[in-house]
VOMAR-948145 format. One record per residue (C-alpha): x negated, y negated, z negated; residue in one letter. Coordinates in steps of 0.001 Angstrom, whole numbers, padded with zeros to 6 digits, m for minus. Layout:
# VOMAR-948145
{east=X; north=Y; up=Z; tigu=A} $
...
END
This chain:
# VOMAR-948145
{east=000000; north=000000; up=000000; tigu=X} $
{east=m001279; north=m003213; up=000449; tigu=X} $
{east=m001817; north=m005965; up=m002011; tigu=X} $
{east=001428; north=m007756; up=m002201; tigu=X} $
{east=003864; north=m004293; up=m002231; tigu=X} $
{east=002953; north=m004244; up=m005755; tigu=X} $
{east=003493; north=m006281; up=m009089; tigu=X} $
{east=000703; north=m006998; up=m011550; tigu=X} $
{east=001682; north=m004348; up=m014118; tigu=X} $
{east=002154; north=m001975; up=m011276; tigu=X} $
{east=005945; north=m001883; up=m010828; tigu=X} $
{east=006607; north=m001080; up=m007147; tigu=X} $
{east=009933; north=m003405; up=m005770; tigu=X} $
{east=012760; north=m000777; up=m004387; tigu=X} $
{east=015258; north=m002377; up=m002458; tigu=X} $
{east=016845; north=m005404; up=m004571; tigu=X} $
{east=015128; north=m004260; up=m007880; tigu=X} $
{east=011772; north=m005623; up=m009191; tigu=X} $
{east=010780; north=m001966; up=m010079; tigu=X} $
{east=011979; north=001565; up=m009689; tigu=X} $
{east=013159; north=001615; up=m013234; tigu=X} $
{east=015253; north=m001107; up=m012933; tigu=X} $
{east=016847; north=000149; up=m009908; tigu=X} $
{east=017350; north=003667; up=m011459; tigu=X} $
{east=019024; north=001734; up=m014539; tigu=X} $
{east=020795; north=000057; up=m011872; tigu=X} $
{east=022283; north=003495; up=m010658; tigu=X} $
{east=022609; north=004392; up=m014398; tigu=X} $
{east=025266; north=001229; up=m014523; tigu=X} $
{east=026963; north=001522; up=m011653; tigu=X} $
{east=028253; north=005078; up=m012759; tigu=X} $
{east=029094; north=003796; up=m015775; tigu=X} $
{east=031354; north=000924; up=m014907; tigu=X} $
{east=032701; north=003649; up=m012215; tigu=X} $
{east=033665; north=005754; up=m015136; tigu=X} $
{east=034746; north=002771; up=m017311; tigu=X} $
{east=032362; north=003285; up=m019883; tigu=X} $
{east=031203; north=m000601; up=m019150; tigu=X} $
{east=033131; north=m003076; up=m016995; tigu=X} $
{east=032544; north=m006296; up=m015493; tigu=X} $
{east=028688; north=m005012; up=m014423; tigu=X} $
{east=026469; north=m008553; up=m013200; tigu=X} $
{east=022726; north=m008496; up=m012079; tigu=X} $
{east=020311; north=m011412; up=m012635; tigu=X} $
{east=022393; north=m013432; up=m014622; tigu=X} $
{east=020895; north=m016903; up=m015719; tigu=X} $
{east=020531; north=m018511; up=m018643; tigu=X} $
{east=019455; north=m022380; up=m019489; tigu=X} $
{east=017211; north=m021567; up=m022597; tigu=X} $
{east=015769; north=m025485; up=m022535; tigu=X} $
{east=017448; north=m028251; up=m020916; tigu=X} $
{east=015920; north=m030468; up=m018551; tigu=X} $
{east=013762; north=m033475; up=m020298; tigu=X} $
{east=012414; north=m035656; up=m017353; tigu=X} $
{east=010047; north=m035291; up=m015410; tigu=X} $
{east=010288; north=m031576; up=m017238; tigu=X} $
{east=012983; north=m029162; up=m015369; tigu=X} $
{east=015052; north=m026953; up=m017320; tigu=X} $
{east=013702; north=m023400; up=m018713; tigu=X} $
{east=015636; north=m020419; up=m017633; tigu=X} $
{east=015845; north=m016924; up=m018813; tigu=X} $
{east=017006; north=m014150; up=m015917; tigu=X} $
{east=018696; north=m010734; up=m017352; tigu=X} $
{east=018284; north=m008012; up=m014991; tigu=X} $
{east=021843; north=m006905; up=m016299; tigu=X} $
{east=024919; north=m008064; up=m018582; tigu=X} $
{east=028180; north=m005842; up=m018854; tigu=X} $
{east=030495; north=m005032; up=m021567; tigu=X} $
{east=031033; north=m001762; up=m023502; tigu=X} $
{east=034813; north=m000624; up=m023076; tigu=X} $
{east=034632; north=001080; up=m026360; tigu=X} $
{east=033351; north=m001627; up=m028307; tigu=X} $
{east=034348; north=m004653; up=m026365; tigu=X} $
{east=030743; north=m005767; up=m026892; tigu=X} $
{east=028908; north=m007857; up=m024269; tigu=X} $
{east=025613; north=m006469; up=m023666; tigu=X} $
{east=022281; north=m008630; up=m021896; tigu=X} $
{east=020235; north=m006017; up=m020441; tigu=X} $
{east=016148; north=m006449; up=m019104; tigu=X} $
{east=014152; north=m003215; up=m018165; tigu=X} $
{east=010815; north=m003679; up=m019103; tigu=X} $
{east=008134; north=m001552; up=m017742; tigu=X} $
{east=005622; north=m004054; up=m019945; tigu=X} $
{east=006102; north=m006466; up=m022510; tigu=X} $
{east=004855; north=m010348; up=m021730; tigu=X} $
{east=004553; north=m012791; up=m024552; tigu=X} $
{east=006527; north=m014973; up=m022057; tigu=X} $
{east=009218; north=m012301; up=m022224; tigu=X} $
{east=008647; north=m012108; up=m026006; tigu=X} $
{east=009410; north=m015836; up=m026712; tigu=X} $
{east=012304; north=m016019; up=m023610; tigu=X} $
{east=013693; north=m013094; up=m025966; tigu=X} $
{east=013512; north=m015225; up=m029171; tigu=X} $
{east=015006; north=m018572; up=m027327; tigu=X} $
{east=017984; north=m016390; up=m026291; tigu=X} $
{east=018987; north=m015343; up=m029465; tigu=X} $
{east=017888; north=m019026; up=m030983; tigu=X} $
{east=020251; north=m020946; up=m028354; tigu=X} $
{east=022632; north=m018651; up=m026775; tigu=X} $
{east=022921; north=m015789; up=m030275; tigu=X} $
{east=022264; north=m012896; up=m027763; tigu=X} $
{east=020339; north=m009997; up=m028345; tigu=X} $
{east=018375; north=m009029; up=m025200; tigu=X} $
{east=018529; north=m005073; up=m025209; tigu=X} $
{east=015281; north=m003782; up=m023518; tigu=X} $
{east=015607; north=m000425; up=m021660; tigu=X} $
END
């Protein structure tokens, strides 16, 4: 493969996905919501984590997947992580600081 099929930490993009574990997880969902064990399935949902302060843009955080659990009624924010950034690790700790979610990492 050449240089730019792959990511940094190794994870190989297949199809839409950033890695073949999120696309398997992907396939994992879609089953899922098929069976109605989750419904209303997004991908790459966005989150403002700091607003804009001129000439600063905004900071966002990107889940790979949100969905909610029919049994529970529970909204769940989803990112599969193959490795663990510190920029993931504080994106993690603003979501829960300005939004109250608890990112789930699979």
């Amino acid at each position: 493969m050449g240089r730019f099929n792959t990511h940094k930490y190794g994870a190989v993009r297949t199809g839409k996905y950033a890695s073949k574990k999120e696309a398997k997880r992907a396939g994992e969902l879609a089953f899922m919501r098929d069976l109605a064990i989750i419904s209303d399935l997004e991908e790459q949902v966005k989150f403002e984590i700091i607003p804009a302060c001129p000439p600063n843009r905004a900071a966002h955080y990107v889940a790979d997947f949100c969905y909610v659990d029919c049994a529970t009624g529970e909204r769940i924010t989803e990112d599969v992580k193959g490795y663990r950034t510190s920029e993931f690790v504080l994106k993690k700790k603003l979501m829960r600081y300005v939004h109250g979610i608890d990112i789930v990492e699979v």
